[in-house]
C-alpha positions as CSV (number, residue, x, y, z in Angstrom):
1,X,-49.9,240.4,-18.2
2,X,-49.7,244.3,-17.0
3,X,-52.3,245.4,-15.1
4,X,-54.2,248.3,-17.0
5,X,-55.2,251.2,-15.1
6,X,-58.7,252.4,-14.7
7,X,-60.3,254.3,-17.2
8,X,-60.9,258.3,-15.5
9,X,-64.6,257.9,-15.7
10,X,-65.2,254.7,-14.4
11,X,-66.8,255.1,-10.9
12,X,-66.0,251.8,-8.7
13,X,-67.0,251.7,-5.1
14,X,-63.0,250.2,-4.3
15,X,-60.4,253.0,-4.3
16,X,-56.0,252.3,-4.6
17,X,-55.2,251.9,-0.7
18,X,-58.9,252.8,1.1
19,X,-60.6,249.5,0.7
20,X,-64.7,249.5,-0.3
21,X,-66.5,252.6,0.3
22,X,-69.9,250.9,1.1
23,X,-70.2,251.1,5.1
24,X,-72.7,248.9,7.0
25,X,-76.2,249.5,7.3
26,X,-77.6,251.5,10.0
27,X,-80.1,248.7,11.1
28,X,-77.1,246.4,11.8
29,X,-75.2,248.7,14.0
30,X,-78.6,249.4,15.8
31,X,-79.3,245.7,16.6
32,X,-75.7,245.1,17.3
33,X,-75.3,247.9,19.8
34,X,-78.3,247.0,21.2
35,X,-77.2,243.2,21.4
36,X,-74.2,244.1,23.4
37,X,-76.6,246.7,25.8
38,X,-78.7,243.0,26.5
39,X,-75.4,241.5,27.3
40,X,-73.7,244.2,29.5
41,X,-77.3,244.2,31.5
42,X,-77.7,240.5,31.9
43,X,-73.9,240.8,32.9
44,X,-74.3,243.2,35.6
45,X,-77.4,242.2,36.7
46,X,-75.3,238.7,37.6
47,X,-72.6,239.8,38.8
48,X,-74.6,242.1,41.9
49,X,-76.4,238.9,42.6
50,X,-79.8,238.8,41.0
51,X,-79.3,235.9,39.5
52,X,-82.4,234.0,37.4
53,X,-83.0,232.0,40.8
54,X,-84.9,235.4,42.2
55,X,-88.1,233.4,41.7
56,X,-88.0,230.3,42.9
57,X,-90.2,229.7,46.4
């Protein structure tokens, strides 16, 4: 069966060669960069030796 091209006034959110057009949502990039912030501190914070064993007696 042929494939049958798109009518001119049908508005899809998929376009011929770009994919969807819907990004993500701005609270998912928020809590993601701030999920890698948490992991770059705790990294850091490791690695120059202040380790979670800073409170023992």
């Amino acid at each position: 069966m042929a494939d049958v091209p798109p009518e001119p006034n049908d508005r899809t959110s998929v376009t011929p060669g770009r994919g969807s057009t819907t990004s993500t949502p701005r609270w998912v990039w928020v809590f993601g960069v701030i999920a890698i912030v948490l992991v770059l501190l705790f990294v850091i914070q490791h690695l120059a030796g202040g380790g979670l064993g800073g409170h023992t007696p």
